[in-house]
Jmol script that loads the backbone (N, CA, C; Angstrom):
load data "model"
ATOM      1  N   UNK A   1       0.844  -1.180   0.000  1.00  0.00           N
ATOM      2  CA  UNK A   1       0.000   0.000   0.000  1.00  0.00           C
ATOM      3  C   UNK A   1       0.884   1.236   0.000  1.00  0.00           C
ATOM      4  N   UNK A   2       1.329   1.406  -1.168  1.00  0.00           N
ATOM      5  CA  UNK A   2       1.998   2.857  -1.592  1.00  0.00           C
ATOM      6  C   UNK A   2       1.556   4.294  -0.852  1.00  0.00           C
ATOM      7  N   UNK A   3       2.286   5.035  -0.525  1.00  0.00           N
ATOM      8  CA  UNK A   3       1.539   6.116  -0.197  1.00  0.00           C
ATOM      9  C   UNK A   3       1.690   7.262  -1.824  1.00  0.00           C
ATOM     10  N   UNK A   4       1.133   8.453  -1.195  1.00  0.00           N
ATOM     11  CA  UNK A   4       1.396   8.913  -2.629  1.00  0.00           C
ATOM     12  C   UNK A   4       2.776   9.783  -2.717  1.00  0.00           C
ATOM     13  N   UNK A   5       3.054   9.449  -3.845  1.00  0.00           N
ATOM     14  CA  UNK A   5       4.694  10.023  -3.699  1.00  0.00           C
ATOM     15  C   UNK A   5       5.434  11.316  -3.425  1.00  0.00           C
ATOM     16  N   UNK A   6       5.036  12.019  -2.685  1.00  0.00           N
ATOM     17  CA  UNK A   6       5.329  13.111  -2.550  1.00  0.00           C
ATOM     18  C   UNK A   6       5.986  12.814  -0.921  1.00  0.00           C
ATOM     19  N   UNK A   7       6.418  13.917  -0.960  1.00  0.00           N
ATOM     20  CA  UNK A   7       7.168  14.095   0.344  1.00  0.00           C
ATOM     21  C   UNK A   7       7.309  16.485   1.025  1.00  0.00           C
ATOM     22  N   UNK A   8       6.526  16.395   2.435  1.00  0.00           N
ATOM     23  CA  UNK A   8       6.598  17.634   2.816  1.00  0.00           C
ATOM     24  C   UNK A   8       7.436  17.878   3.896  1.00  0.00           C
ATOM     25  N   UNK A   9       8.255  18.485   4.029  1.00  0.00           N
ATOM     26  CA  UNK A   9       8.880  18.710   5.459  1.00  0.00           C
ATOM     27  C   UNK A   9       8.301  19.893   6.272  1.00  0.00           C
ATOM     28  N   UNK A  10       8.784  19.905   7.285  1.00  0.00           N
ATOM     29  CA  UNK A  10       8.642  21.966   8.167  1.00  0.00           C
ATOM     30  C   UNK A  10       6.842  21.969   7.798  1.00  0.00           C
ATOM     31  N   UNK A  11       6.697  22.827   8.458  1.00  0.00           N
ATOM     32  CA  UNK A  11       5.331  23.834   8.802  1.00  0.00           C
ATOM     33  C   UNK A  11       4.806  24.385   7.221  1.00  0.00           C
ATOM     34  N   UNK A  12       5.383  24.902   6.959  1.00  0.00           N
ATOM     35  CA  UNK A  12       4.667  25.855   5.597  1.00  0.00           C
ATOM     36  C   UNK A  12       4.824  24.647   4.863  1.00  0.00           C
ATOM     37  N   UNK A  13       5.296  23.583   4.284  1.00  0.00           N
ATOM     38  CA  UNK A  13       5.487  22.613   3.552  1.00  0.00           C
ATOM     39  C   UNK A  13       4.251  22.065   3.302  1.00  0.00           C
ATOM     40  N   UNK A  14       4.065  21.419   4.824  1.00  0.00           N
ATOM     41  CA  UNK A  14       2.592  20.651   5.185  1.00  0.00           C
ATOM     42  C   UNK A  14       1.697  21.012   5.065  1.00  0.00           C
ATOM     43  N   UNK A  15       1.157  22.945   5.854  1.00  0.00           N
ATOM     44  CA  UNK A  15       0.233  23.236   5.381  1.00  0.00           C
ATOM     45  C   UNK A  15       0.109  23.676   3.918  1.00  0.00           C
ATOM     46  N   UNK A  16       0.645  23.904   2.818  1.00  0.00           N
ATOM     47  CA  UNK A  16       0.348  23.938   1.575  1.00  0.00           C
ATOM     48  C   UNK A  16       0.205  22.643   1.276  1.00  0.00           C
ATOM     49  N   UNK A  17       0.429  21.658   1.591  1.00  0.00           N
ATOM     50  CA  UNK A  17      -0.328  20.062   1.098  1.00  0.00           C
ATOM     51  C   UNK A  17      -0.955  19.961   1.306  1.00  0.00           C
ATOM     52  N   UNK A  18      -1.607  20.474   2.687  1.00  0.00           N
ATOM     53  CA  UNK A  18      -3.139  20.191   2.950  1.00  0.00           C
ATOM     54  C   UNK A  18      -3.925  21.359   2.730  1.00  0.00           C
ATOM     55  N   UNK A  19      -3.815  22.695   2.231  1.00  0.00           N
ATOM     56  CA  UNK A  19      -4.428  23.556   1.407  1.00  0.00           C
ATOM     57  C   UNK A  19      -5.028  22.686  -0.085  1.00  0.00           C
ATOM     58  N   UNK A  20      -3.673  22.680  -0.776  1.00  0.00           N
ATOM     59  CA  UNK A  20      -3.913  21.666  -1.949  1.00  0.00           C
ATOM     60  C   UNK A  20      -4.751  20.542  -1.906  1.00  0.00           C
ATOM     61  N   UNK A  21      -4.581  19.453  -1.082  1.00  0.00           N
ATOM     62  CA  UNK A  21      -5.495  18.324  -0.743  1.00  0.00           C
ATOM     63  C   UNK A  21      -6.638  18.411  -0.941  1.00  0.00           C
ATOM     64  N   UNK A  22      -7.010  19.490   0.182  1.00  0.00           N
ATOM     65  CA  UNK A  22      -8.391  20.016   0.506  1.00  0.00           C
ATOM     66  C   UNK A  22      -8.827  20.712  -0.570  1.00  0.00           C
ATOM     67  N   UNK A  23      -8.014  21.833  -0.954  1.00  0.00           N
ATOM     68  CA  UNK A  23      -8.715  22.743  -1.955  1.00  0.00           C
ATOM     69  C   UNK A  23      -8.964  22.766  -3.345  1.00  0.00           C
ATOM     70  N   UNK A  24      -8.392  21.556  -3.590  1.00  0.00           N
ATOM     71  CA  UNK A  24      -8.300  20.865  -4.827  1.00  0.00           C
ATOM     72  C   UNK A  24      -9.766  20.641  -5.062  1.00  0.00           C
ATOM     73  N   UNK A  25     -10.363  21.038  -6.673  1.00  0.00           N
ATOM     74  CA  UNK A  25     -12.511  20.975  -6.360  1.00  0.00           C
ATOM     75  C   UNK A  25     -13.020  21.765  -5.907  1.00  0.00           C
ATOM     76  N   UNK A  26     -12.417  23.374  -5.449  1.00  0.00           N
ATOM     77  CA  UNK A  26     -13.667  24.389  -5.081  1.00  0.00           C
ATOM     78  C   UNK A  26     -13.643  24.346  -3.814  1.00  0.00           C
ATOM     79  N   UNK A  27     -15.219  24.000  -3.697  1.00  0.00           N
ATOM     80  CA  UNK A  27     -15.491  24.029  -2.070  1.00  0.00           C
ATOM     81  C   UNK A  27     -16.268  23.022  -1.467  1.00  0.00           C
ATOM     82  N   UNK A  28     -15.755  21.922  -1.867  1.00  0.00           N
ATOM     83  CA  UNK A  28     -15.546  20.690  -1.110  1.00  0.00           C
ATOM     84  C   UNK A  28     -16.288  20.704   0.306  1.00  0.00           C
ATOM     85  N   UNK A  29     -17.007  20.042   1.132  1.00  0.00           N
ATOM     86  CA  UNK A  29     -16.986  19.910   2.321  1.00  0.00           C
ATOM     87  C   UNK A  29     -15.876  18.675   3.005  1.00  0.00           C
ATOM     88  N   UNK A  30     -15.201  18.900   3.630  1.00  0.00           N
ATOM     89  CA  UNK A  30     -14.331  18.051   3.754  1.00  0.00           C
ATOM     90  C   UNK A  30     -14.224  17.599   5.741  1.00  0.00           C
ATOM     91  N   UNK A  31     -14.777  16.138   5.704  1.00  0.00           N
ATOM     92  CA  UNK A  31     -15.165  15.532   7.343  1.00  0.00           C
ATOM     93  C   UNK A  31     -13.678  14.481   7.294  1.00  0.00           C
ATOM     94  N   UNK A  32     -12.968  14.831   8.175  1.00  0.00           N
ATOM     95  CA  UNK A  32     -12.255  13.723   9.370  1.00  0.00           C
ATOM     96  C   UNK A  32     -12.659  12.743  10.206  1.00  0.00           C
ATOM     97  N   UNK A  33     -12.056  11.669  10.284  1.00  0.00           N
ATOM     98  CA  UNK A  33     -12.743  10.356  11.447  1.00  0.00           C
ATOM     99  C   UNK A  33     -11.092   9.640  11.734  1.00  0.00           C
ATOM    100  N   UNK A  34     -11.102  10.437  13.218  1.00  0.00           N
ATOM    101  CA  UNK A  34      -9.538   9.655  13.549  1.00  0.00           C
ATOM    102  C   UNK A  34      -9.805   8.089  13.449  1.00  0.00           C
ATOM    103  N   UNK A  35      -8.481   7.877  13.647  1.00  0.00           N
ATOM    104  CA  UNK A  35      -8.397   6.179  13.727  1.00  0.00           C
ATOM    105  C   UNK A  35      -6.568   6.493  13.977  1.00  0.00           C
ATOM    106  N   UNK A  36      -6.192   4.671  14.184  1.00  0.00           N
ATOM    107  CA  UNK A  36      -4.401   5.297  14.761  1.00  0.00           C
ATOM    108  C   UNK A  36      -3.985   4.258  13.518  1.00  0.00           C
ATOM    109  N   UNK A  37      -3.164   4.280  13.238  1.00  0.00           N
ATOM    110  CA  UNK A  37      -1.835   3.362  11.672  1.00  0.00           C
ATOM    111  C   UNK A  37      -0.834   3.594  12.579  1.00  0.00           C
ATOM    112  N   UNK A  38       0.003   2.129  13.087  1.00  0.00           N
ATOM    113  CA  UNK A  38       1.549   2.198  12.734  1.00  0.00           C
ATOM    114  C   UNK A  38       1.603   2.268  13.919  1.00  0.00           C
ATOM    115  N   UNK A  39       0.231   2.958  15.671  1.00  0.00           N
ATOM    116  CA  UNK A  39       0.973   3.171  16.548  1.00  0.00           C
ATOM    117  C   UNK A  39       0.948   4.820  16.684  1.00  0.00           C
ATOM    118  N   UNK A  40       0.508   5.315  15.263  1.00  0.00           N
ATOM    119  CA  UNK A  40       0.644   6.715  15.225  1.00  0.00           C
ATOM    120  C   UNK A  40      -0.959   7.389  14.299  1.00  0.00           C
ATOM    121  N   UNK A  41      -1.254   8.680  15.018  1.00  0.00           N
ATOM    122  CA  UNK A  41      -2.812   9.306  14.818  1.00  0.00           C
ATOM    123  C   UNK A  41      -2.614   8.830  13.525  1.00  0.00           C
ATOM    124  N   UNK A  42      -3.740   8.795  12.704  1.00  0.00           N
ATOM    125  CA  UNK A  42      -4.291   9.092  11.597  1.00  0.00           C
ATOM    126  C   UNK A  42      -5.711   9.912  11.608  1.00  0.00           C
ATOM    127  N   UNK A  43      -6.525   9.671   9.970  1.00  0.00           N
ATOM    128  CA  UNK A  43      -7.595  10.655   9.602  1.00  0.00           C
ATOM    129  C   UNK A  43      -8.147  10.087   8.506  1.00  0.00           C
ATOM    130  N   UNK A  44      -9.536   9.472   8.475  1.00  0.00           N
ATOM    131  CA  UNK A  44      -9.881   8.982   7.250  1.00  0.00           C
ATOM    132  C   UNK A  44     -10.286  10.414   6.653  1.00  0.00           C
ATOM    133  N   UNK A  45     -10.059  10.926   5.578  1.00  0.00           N
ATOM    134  CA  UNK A  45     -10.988  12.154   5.068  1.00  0.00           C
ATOM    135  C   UNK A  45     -11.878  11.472   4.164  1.00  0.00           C
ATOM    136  N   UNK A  46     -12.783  12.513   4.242  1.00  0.00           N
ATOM    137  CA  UNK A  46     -13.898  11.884   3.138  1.00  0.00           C
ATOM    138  C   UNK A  46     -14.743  13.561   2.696  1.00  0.00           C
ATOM    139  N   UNK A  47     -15.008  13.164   1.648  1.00  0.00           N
ATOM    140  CA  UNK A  47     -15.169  14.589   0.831  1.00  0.00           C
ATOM    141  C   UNK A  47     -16.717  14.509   0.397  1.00  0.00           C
ATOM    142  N   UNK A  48     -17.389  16.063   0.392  1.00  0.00           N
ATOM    143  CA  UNK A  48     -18.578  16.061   0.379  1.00  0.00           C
ATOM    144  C   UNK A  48     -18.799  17.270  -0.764  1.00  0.00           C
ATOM    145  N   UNK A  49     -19.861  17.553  -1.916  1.00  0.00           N
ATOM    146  CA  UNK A  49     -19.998  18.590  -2.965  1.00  0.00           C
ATOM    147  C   UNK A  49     -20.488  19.450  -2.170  1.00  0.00           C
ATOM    148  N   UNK A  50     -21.473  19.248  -0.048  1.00  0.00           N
ATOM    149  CA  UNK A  50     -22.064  20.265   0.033  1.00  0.00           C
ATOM    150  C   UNK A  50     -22.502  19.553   1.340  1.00  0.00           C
ATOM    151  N   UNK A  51     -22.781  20.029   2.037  1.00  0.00           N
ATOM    152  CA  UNK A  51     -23.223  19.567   3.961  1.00  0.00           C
ATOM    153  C   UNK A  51     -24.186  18.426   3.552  1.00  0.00           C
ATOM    154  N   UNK A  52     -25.469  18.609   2.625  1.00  0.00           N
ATOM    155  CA  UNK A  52     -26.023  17.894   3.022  1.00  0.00           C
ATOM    156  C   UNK A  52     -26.135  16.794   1.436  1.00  0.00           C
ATOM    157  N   UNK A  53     -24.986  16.228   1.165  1.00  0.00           N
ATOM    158  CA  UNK A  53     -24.012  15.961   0.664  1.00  0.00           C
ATOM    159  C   UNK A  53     -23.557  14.077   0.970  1.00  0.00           C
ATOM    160  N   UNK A  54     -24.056  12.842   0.608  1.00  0.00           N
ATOM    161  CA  UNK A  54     -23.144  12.076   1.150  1.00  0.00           C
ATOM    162  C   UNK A  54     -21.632  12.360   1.151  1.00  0.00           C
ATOM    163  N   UNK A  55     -20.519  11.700   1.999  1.00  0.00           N
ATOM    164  CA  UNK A  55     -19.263  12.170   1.955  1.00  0.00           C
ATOM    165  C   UNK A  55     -18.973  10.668   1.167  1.00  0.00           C
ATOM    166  N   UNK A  56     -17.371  10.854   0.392  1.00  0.00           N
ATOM    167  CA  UNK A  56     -16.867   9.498   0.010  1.00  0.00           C
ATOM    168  C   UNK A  56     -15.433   9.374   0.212  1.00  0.00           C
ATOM    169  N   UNK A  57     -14.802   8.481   0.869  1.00  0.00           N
ATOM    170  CA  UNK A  57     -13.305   8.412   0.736  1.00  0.00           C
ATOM    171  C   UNK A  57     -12.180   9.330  -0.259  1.00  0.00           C
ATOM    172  N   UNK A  58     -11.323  10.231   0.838  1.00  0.00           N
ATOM    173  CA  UNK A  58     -10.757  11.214   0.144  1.00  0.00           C
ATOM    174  C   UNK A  58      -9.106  10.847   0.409  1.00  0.00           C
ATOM    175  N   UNK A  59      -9.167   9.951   0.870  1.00  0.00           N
ATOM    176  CA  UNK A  59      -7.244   9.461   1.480  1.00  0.00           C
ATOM    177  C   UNK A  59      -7.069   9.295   2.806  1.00  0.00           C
ATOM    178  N   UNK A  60      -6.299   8.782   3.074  1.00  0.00           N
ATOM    179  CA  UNK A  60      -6.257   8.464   4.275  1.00  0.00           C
ATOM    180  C   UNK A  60      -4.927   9.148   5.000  1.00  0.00           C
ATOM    181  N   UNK A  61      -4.777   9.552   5.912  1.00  0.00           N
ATOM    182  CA  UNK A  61      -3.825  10.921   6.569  1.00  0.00           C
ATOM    183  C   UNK A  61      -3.253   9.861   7.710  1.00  0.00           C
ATOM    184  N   UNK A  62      -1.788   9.500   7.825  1.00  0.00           N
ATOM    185  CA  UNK A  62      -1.238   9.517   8.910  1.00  0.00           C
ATOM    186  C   UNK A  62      -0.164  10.613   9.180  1.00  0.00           C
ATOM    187  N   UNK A  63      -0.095  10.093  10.594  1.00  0.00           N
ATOM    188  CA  UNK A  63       0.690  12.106  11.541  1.00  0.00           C
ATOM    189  C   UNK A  63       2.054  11.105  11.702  1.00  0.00           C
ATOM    190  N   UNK A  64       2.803  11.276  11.320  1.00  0.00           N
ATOM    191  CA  UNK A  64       4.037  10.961  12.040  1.00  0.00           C
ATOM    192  C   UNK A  64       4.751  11.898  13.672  1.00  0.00           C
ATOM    193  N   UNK A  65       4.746  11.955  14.107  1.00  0.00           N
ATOM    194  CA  UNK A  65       5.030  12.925  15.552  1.00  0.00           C
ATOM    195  C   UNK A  65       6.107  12.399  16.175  1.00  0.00           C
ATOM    196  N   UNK A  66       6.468  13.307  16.719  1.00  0.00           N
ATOM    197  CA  UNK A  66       8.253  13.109  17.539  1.00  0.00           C
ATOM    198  C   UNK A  66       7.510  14.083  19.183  1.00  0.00           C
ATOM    199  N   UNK A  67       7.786  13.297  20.569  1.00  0.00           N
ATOM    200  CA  UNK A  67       8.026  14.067  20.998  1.00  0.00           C
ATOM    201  C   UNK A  67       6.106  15.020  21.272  1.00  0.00           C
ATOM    202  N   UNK A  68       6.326  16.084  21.002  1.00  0.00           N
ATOM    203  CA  UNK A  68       4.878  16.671  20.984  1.00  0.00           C
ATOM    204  C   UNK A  68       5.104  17.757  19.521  1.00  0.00           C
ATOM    205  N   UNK A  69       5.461  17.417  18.189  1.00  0.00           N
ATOM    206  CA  UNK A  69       6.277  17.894  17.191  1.00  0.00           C
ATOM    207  C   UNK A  69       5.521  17.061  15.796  1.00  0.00           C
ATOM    208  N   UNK A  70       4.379  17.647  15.269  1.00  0.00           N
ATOM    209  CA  UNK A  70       4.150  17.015  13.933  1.00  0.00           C
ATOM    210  C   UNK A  70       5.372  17.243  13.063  1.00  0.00           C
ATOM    211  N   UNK A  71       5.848  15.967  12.757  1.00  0.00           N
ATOM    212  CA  UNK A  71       6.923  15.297  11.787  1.00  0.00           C
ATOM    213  C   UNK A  71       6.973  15.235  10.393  1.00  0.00           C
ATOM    214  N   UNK A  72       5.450  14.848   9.785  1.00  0.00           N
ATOM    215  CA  UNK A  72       5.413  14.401   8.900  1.00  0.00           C
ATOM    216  C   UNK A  72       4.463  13.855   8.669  1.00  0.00           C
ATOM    217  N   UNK A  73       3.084  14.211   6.932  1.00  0.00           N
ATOM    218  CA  UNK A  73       1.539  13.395   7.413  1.00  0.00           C
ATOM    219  C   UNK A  73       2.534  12.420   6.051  1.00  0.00           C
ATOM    220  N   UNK A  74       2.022  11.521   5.640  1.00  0.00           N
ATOM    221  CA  UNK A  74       1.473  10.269   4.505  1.00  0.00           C
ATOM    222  C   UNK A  74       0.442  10.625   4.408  1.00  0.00           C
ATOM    223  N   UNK A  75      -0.159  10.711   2.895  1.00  0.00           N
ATOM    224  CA  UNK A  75      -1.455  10.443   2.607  1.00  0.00           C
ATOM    225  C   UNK A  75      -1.414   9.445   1.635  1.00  0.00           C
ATOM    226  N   UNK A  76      -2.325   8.197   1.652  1.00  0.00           N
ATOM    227  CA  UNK A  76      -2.241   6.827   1.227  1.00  0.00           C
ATOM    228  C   UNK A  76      -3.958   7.109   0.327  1.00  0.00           C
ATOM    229  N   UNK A  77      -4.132   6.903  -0.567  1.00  0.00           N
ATOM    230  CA  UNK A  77      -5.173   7.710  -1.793  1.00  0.00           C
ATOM    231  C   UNK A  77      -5.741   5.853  -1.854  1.00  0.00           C
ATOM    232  N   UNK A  78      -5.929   5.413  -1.292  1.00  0.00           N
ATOM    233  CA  UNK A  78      -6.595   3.500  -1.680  1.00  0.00           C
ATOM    234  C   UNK A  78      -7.637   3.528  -0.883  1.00  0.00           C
ATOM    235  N   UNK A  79      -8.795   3.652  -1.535  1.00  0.00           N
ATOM    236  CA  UNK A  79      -9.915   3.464  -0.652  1.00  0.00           C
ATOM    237  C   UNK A  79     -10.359   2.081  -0.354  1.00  0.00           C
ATOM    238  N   UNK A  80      -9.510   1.277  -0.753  1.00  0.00           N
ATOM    239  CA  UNK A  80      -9.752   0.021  -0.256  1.00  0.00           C
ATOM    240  C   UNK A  80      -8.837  -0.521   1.243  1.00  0.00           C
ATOM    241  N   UNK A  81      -8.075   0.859   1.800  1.00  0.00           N
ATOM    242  CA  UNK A  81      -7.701   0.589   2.944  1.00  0.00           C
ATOM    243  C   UNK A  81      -8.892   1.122   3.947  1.00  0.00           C
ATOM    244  N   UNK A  82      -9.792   1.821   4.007  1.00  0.00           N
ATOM    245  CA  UNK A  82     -10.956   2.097   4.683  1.00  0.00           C
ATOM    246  C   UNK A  82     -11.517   1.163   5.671  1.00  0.00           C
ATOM    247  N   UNK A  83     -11.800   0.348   5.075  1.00  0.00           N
ATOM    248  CA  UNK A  83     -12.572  -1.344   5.897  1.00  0.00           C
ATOM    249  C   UNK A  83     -11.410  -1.947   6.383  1.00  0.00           C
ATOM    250  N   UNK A  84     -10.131  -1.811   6.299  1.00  0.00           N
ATOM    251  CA  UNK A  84      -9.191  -2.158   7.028  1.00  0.00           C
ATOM    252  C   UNK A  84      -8.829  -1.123   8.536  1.00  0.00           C
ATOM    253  N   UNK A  85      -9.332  -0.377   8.561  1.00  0.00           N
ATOM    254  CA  UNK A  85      -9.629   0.748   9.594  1.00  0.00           C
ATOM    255  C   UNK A  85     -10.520   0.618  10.208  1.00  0.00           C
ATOM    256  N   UNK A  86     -11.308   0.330  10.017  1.00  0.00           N
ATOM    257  CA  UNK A  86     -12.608   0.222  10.394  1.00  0.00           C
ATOM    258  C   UNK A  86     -12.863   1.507   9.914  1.00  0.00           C
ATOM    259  N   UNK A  87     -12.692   2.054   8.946  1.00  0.00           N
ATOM    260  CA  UNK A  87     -13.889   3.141   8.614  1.00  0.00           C
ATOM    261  C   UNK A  87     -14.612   3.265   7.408  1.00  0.00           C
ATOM    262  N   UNK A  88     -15.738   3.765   7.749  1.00  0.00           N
ATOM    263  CA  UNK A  88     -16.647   3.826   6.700  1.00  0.00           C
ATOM    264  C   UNK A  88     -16.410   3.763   5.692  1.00  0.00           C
ATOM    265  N   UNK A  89     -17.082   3.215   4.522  1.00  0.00           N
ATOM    266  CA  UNK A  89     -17.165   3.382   2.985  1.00  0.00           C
ATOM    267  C   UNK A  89     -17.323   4.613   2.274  1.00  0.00           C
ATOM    268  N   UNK A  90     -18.190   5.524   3.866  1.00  0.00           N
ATOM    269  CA  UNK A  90     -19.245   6.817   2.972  1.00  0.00           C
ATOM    270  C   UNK A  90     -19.630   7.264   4.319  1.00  0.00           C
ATOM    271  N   UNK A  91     -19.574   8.716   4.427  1.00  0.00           N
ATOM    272  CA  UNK A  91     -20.624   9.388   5.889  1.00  0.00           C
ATOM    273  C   UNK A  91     -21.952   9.708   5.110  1.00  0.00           C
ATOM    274  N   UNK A  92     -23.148   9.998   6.042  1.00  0.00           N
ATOM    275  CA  UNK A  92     -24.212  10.194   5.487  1.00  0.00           C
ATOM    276  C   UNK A  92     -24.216  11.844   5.481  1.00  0.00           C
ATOM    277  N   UNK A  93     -24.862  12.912   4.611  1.00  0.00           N
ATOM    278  CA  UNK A  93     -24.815  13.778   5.197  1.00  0.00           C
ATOM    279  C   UNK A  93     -24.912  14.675   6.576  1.00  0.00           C
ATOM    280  N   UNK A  94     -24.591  15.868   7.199  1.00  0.00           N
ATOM    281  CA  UNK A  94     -24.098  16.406   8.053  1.00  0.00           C
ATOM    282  C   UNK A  94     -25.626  16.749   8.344  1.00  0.00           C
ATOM    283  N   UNK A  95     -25.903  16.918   9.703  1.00  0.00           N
ATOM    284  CA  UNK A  95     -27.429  17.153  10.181  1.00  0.00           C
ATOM    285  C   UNK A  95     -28.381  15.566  10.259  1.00  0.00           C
ATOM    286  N   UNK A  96     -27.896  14.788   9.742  1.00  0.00           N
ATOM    287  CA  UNK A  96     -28.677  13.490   9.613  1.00  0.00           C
ATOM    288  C   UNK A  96     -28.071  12.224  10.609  1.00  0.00           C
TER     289      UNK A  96
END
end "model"
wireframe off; spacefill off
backbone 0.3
color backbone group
């Protein structure tokens, strides 16, 4: 299970990957559902056209951390690792 090939270091690095990630499509609604990989946080994202919106698998986010020091995310783009998480296929929309 490849992650995707990129690589971010430092603060401004990361958050422009996850600007991009996210902002990639407009205006996306975009829901998180922790879960842990490896021993270390993760984040299923799952992406929505609009709140009331089903959501669908958007990648999966692990935190690498040192210490109390985000390190480094992976984002792994296989939505067939989901059910290996235990997480959802799909959220239902927001309010429901």
């Amino acid at each position: 299970m490849p992650p995707a090939p990129h690589e971010y270091h430092g603060h401004a690095a990361i958050a422009g990957f996850l600007r991009a990630s996210f902002g990639y499509g407009g205006n996306r609604v975009v829901r998180l559902l922790p879960v842990g990989a490896n021993t270390q946080p993760a984040f299923g994202s799952y992406l929505a056209a609009a709140p009331d919106a089903v959501a669908t698998p958007g990648g999966l986010f692990v935190l690498t951390v040192a210490g109390d020091r985000l390190r480094a995310v992976t984002r792994f783009h296989l939505d067939e690792l989901y059910p290996r998480f235990g997480l959802p296929e799909r959220l239902p929309p927001t309010g429901q």
